[in-house]
C-alpha positions, 0 to 999 in steps of 0.5 A: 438299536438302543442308544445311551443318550446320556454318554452325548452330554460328555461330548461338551466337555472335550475339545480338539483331537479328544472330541473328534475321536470320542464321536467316532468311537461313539458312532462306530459303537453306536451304529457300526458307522464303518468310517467316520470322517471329519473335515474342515472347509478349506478357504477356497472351499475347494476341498476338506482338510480330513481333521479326523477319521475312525475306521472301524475304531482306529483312527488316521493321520490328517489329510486333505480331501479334494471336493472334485466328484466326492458326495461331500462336495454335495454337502458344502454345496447344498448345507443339508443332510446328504445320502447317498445309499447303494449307488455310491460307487456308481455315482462317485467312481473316483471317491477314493477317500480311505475305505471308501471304496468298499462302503455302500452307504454315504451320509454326509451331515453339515457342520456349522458354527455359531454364526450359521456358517458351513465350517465342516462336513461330518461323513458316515459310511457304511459297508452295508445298507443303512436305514436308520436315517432319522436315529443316526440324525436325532443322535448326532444333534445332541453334539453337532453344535459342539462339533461344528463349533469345534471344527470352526475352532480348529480351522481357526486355529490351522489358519492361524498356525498357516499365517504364522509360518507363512508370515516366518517363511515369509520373513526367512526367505525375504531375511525380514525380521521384525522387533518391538521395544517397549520403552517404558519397560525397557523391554525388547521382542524379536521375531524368529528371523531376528534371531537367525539374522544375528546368528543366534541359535539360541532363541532363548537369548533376551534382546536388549540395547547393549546386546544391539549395541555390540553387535553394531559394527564399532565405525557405525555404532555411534551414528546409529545409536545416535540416529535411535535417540535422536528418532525417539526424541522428534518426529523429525528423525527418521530411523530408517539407515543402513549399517553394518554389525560384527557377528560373534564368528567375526563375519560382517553382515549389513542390515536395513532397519526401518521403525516407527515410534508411537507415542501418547497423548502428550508427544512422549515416545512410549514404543517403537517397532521396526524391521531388520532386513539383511541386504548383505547379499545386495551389498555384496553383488553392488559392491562388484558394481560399485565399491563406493558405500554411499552409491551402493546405499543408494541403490539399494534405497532405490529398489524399496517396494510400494504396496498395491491392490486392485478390486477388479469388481469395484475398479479401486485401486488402493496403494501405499504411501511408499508406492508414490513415494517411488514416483517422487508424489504425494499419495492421492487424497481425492482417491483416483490413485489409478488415474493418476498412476496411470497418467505417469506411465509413458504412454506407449508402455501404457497401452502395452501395460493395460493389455498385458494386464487384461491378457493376464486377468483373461488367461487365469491359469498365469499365476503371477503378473509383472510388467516393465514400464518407463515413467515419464519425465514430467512425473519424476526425473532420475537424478543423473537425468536418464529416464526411469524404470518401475516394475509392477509384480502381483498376483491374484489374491481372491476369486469368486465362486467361478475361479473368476479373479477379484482381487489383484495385490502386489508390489512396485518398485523402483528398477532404474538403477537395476535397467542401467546397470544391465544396460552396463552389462550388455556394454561390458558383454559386448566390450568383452566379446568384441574387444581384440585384446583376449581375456581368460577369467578363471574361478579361485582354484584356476579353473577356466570360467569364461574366454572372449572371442579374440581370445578364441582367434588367437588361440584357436581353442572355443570356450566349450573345450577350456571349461573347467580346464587349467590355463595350463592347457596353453602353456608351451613348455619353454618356461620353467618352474621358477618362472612360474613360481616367480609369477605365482609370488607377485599374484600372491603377494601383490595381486597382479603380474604383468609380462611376456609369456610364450604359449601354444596355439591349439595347431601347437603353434608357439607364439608370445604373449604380452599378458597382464594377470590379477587376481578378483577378491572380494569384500572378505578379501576371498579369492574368487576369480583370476583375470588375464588380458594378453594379446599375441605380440608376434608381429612385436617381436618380429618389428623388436627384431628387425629394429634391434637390428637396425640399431645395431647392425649395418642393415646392408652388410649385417656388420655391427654398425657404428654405435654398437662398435664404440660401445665396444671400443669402450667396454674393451677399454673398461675391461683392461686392468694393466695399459702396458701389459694389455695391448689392442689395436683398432685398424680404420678401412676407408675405400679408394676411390669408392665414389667413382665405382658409384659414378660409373656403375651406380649406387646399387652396384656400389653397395655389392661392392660394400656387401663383397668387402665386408665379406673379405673382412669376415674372412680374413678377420678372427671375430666377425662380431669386432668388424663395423662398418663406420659408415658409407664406405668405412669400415672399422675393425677391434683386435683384441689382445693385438699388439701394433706390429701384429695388427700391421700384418692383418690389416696387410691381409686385408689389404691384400684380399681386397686388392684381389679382382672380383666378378660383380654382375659379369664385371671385373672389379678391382679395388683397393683400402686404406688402412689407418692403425691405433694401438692402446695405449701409446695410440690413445687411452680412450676409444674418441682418441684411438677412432679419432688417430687411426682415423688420421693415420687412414687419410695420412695413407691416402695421402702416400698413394692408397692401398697400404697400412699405416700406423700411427706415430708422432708424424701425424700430429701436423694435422694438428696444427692446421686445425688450431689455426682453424680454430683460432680464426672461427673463435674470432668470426665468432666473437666478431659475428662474421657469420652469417644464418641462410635458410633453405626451405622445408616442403610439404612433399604433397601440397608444395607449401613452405611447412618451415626452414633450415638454418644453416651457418655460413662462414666467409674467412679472411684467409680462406675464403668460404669455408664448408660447415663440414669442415668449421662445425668439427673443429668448433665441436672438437675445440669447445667453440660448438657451444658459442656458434650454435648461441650465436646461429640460435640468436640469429635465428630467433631474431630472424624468425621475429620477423617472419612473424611480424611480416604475418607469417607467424605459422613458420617455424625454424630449424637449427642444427645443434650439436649434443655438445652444446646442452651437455653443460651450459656454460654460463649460457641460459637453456634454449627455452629462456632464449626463444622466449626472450624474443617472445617466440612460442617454444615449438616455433623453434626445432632442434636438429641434432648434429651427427654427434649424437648418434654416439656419444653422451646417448645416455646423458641426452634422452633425459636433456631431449625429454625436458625440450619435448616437456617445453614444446620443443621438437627433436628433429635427427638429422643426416639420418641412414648415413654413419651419423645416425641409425635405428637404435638413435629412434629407439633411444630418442624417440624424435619428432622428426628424422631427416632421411640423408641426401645420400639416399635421396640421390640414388632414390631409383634405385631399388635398394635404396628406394627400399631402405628409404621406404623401410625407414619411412613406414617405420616412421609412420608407425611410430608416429615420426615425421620425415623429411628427405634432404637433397631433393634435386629432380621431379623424379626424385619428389614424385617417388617419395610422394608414393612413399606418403613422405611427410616433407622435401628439402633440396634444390629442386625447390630452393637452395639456403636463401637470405631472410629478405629471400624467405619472405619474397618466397613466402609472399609468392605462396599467398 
């Protein structure tokens, strides 16, 4: 076979691709080398990259060959001429390399650079036996140095192509972009990641300052600039901030810089190079955490990363300075870093670390290592003093020619801040579970995300059956359009709605809802999810019922009881536009003689008698709604449109029904009303003067024999006079303090001990000799004189309880019974409050009770007078409460301290309704955080039930009637 030696020395003046196809078109020419493949050691020296290959004169694509079982592993293996010849498919089943399947030749030649080292392997194969050996040899020397060098070169080349693309992948994952600024010339370089960081598509884009300069956000341009040259300037400024910049689309991203200046000789800053590391994601994330800028700062200061690496053959340890900067230490110089790291390392995490460790470097086949550890408290202490997290996170980075690893790198970085807020999450996990108000969370298009389990119990339905579906799926069909659209407008608008929705349990039971909504935006102030926290107020709405009821209903007849009438009274009378064209009359019922039915029969026989008379009035009366039961035994009626004639005639009905016997538990009762009469206007122009003069024409009835109607007139008015002369004589007891204060105690219903007292005035008159309050109190409210003898009575009071405190019972406190009245205009006198301090009394030693004029009149103008009592310290105790005084709604409006239960209840206590009605009000009181006291307690009987009932308090004879001062403290000494 004749060669041309000549053409060989062509092949020094090619390179690269040129080279490898000019040898195997040579080789193919020269020796019919069927395939000629050129391959490049890889780093592992695990396989070949196939740099070329000429089958039969047409060449292939690059690819990569493994060195597992192929003849060329021999080659790198042993760096000589290989050969293989006739055996080669038997020797090397699996050589699947491309054609290799039909060759029957194979010889492998080394490739070599300048330094003797192994770079490539230059395959022959032959399809037919080949035995000129030595000339293939002899013409493949006259260019191996050449091709050796070459492929050296080009492995050198691919290396550096692969470290620049990991080094740029490396940057576009980490969103790590690098930059130089020569500063004497003013000029600026920016890695490729830069461009994409600042949203630049365009890379041909020069960098300068001023183009900087107005990408950075316009609140943080001056600080950072002003940072820039003030690091350019001295050492002692370190360029390593965070800021935001302003996109040219508008959009707000926020980026880390970090640079280091270097300079000459002299000091002068000559360049500066840096990274720019977007972190907007960080932020975004730790905004939902945190929203303020300077903690999100922070943390995101926490989690920089230290550098590490670990020659497992020479035991050193080499890190970075930042990687102790994060233990809060100096960087070893004697050089026992891992010593010395280790000794930082809680010693239980320690061990736990070093054997995981081990494991990982034993299993080989785990590709990444990453441990948690705590460090300890001498080493370095969180600021907010909670112990610290660090992660360590590497993987093995070299192997020897075993596989066996040598070399560990990686990084380690703070997590403390990432534990805590994790342990955070687990707490708002297990809040959010475990929470009994429901929560629904939807994403920005209303489609449920998440439920909790109180949600699940109420509703019925599980999480996995509401993914993806609207809220809507609950609704009950009861509300319509414009009600959601009214919700739809304040979520829009304001970003929240709260209110009562009616829903559908998953049974398709309708419940109600108190549900608060809000909507989630993000820093973009983009919607991204709803949240709803309701929970079923069924139990609600039953109480509100029952209360509403109470507060305006008679809870033993159901009629309205006395305050919804006199508001009715007074809207009639709003309403009425001419007085002498639009007459109504008021009929005033008070039974006969209902005291000794009660006597003879009982209170609970008493009380069917009421429910069998306020049946006749619902029957022989137009509007059931206009009928009242005044209180006890007293019933009050509104006919509209009436004029006093015609009203004569539907009381006489009335009068009439009653008066017809009845059977009431196998007893035949026979009982009779009387009937007073007022008509507007001639009667009264307003409903105080109607109430007050049918009132009067009632107990005139009584006077003429009962059971008969009565209108009032002018005949009337000699009641008057008797009450003036009243009024005269208490004017004068009172400017001439002929009064006296006694006190009745106040008893812990549980323990006996004396918890305070009730004053109570006392009048002896010259004419009449002692006079009950029940008569003095009215007249003194109706003439005006309420105001001085409630100043009067809390004078005394106050001085008297002085001297309970001086006598060392300074835990005693007083009750006074003040009438509504005595507040509503002061008159000259100071406020309550100025009167208790003046004798150097602590305000809440004092206890306002409120008279029976309270549960009607004036309710509007007092809750705001009783809000500034509590405001002081001052308790409101409403007194004579369950009798017409008073009722539920009074609780509602005024919210007192304290409700004092009437005798009247406490005396039929044995009774089964009213022991039911005195529990009623008892557990309501429990509820809304009242205290009670039972008046009138009289028999162990009666204080042994109110004891099951948990009663806060007793009051009555059974313990001590209304007693001088001297007598209190003689009681009092007695319980020490």
């Amino acid at each position: 076979m004749l060669m041309d030696y000549k053409k060989t020395n062509t092949f020094g003046q090619l390179s690269g691709k040129e080279l490898f196809e000019a040898v195997g078109k040579s080789l193919y020419g020269a020796f019919a080398v069927d395939n000629v493949i050129i391959g490049s050691v890889s780093d592992d020296s695990e396989g070949l990259e196939i740099l070329s290959t000429c089958y039969q004169g047409k060449f292939g694509e690059p690819s990569y060959l493994s060195l597992a079982e192929v003849p060329e592993a021999e080659v790198v293996k042993q760096g000589t001429l290989f050969i293989v010849s006739e055996t080669l498919k038997k020797q090397y089943p699996r050589y699947s390399h491309r054609h290799a399947g039909l060759a029957a030749t194979y010889i492998g030649i080394p490739l070599f650079a300048r330094n003797r080292q192994l770079v490539g392997v230059l395959s022959c194969l032959f399809q037919n036996p080949f035995n000129c050996v030595d000339a293939l040899q002899a013409y493949c020397d006259t260019f191996l140095t050449y091709l050796g060098q070459e492929v050296g070169y080009e492995t050198l080349l691919q290396r550096q192509v692969k470290l620049r693309w990991q080094l740029e992948e490396g940057q576009r994952v980490a969103k790590v972009g690098s930059w130089v600024w020569k500063l004497q010339e003013q000029h600026f370089e920016w890695s490729k990641e830069v461009y994409r960081i600042y949203d630049f598509k365009d890379e041909s884009v020069k960098p300068t300052l001023s183009l900087l300069s107005e990408l950075i956000h316009p609140e943080d341009r001056e600080w950072v600039l002003d940072t820039l040259h003030r690091s350019i300037e001295s050492d002692g400024v370190n360029y390593n901030l965070v800021h935001r910049v302003l996109l040219r689309d508008g959009s707000i991203r926020y980026l880390r810089k970090r640079a280091e200046v270097l300079r000459d000789s002299s000091g002068k800053a000559v360049e500066i190079r840096g990274t720019v590391h977007d972190v907007t994601d960080v932020y975004q994330i730790s905004a939902k955490l945190n929203k303020a800028s300077r903690q999100l700062t922070t943390t995101f200061n926490s989690v920089e990363e230290g550098i590490w690496e670990f020659d497992l053959e020479r035991k050193e340890f080499a890190t970075s300075a930042k990687f102790w900067h994060i233990l809060g230490r100096e960087k070893p110089i004697a050089g026992n870093d891992l010593d010395i790291w280790l000794s930082c390392i809680v010693e239980e995490d320690r061990k736990e670390g070093i054997d995981y460790f081990d494991r990982f470097i034993q299993q080989q086949h785990a590709s990444v290592f990453q441990f948690e550890f705590r460090v300890k408290p001498s080493s370095r202490i969180a600021l907010d003093g909670n112990e610290c997290w660090l992660t360590v996170k590497g993987s093995i980075v070299a192997r020897d020619e075993n596989g066996r690893p040598t070399k560990v790198a990686g990084i380690q970085r703070d997590i403390t801040h990432s534990v805590e807020a994790k342990r955070q999450l687990d707490r708002a996990q297990v809040v959010f579970d475990n929470t009994s108000e429901c929560i629904l969370i939807t994403d920005k298009d209303n489609k449920i995300i998440s439920v909790n389990r109180a949600f699940e119990e109420t509703t019925g339905y599980r999480e996995k059956e509401l993914l993806g579906l609207s809220p809507n799926v609950l609704s009950s069909g009861i509300h319509d359009d414009k009600y959601y659209q009214f919700l739809w407008h304040n979520l829009n608008h304001y970003g929240h709605w709260k209110g009562e929705v009616w829903n559908r349990r998953k049974n398709g039971e309708i419940y109600p809802e108190e549900i608060s909504i809000n909507v989630i935006r993000d820093d973009n102030e983009e919607i991204i999810n709803y949240v709803a926290v309701f929970r079923d107020i069924s139990h609600w709405k039953k109480a509100e019922e029952q209360l509403t009821f109470f507060a305006y209903k008679d809870p033993l007849t159901g009629l309205v009881n006395r305050r919804s009438f006199v508001k009715r009274v007074k809207q009639h009378i709003a309403s009425i536009d001419d007085k002498r064209g639009q007459a109504f009359s008021l009929l005033f019922i008070d039974m006969d003689d209902f005291k000794s039915l009660n006597d003879l029969y009982g209170h609970d026989f008493g009380d069917k008698v009421l429910v069998h008379i306020a049946s006749c009035l619902k029957r022989e009366l137009p509007v059931a709604d206009d009928i009242c039961r005044y209180g006890g035994d007293e019933f009050c009626v509104l006919l509209p449109e009436t004029t006093s004639g015609a009203a004569r005639v539907w009381g006489q009905r009335v009068v009439d029904s009653v008066a017809e016997a009845f059977v009431l538990d196998d007893i035949e009762v026979n009982t009779t009303v009387s009937i007073g009469i007022s008509t507007y206007p001639e009667s009264g122009e307003t409903h105080t003067e109607l109430l007050k003069n049918a009132d009067y024409a009632m107990y005139n009835m009584k006077g003429q024999g009962r059971n008969g109607v009565c209108q009032y007139d002018g005949a009337l008015q000699s009641d008057y006079i008797d009450k003036l002369k009243m009024r005269d004589r208490l004017k004068k007891a009172i400017s001439d303090e002929l009064l006296t204060v006694y006190y009745q105690p106040v008893v812990d219903a549980r323990t006996g001990k004396i918890s305070r007292f009730e004053a109570l005035v006392r009048w002896t008159d010259e004419v009449e000799g002692n006079i009950s309050p029940a008569e003095f109190i009215p007249v003194a409210e109706r003439y005006g004189l309420i105001r001085s003898l409630g100043d009067f009575v809390l004078h005394q009071v106050c001085h008297d309880l002085k001297q309970l405190h001086l006598a060392g019972f300074a835990d005693v406190s007083i009750s006074i019974n003040r009438s509504v009245k005595e507040f509503i205009s002061s008159n000259g006198l100071p406020p309550i409050w100025d009167t208790i301090e003046s004798y150097a009394l602590p305000l809440k030693s004092i206890i306002v009770e409120i008279t029976e004029s309270t549960a009607s009149s004036e309710s509007s103008d007092i809750q705001s007078l009783l809000a500034s009592f509590k405001q002081k310290g001052i308790e409101i105790a409403l007194d004579d409460f369950g009798t017409g005084y008073s009722s539920l709604s009074s609780v509602v409006e005024l919210r007192p301290n304290i409700i004092k239960i009437d005798r009247s209840f406490i005396e039929g206590i044995d009774k089964q309704d009213n022991r039911t009605l005195v529990s009623l009000i008892i557990d309501l009181s429990h509820k809304l955080g009242i205290q009670v006291v039972a008046e009138g307690v009289e028999t162990r009987k009666q204080l042994e039930i109110l004891r099951e009932m948990n009663c806060h308090f007793v009051q009555g004879f059974f313990y001590s009637p209304a007693v001088p001062l001297a007598s209190c403290i003689s009681i009092l000494e007695a319980q020490l």
